[in-house]
C-alpha positions in Angstrom: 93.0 68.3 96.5 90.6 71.0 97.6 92.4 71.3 101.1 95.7 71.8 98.8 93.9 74.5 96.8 92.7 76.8 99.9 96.3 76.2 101.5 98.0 77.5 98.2 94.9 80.2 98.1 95.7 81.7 101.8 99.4 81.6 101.2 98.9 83.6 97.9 96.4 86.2 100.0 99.3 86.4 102.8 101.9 87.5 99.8 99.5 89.8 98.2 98.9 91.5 101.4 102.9 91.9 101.8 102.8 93.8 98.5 100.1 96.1 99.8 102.5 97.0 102.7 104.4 98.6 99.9 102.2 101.4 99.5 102.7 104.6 98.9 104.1 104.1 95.4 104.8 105.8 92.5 105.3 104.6 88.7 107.9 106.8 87.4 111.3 108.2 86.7 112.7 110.7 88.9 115.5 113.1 86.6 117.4 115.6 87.9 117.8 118.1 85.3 119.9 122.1 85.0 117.3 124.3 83.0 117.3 127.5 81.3 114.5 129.7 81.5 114.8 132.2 78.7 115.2 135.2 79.7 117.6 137.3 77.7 119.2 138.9 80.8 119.6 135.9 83.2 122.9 134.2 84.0 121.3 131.0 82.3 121.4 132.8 79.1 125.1 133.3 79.3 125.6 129.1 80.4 125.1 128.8 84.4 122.1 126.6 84.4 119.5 126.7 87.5 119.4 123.7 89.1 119.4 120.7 89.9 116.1 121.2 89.8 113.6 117.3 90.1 111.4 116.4 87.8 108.9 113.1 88.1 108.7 111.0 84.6 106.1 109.0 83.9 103.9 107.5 80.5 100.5 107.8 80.2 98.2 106.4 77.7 101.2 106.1 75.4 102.1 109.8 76.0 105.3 111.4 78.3 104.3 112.9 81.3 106.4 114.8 83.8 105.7 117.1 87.1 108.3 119.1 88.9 109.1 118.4 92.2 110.0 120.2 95.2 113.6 119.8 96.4 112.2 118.9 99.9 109.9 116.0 98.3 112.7 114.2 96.6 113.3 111.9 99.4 109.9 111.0 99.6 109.3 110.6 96.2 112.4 108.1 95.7 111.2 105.8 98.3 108.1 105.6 96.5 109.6 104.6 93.3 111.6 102.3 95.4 108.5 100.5 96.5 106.7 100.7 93.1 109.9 98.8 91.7 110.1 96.6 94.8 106.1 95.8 94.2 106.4 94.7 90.6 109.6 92.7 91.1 107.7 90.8 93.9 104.2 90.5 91.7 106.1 88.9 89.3 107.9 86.4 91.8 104.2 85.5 93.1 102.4 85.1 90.0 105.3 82.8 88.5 105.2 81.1 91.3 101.0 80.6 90.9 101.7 79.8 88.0 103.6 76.8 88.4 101.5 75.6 90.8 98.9 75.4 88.4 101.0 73.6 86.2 101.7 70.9 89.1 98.3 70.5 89.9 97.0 69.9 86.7 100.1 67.7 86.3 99.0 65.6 89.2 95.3 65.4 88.1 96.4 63.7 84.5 98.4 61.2 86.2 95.4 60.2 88.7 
């Protein structure tokens, strides 16, 4: 039993260091967006947008949040919100799958 534990332990340590081989991440939405500054004078005024111009979404304690980011950081920044998704998708997987070997163990150590 304990043998079966530490197995199931080390395994879970080797996955959880896998997720860590995700980072960087970021928690977010990235939005492209056509703004208008305001200016009286400026061709926005009259319906030609600047943009696309990249703004990083993201909630914090309960409250929207958003940064602007460089045109040259997109890139980067999408392959961190790729990992971030990737990450949670996989943390799921492995604590589900904790999960039900919890509920096998303590299965096994009813019927013994």
């Amino acid at each position: 039993m304990a043998a079966n534990t530490q197995l199931r332990s080390h395994k879970g340590q080797a996955q959880f260091q896998a997720l860590a081989r995700l980072l960087p991440m970021v928690s977010g939405s990235l939005v492209e967006q056509s703004v208008t500054c305001g200016k009286s004078g400026c061709r926005c005024a009259r319906g030609q947008k600047h943009g696309p111009l990249y703004y990083l979404y993201w909630k914090e304690q309960g409250k929207s949040r958003s940064l602007y980011v460089p045109r040259e950081r997109v890139g980067e920044l999408r392959r961190q919100i790729q990992n971030y998704r990737q990450f949670r998708k996989k943390l799921t997987e492995l604590l589900l799958h904790q999960l039900g070997d919890w509920q096998r163990t303590l299965q096994e150590e009813r019927r013994r």
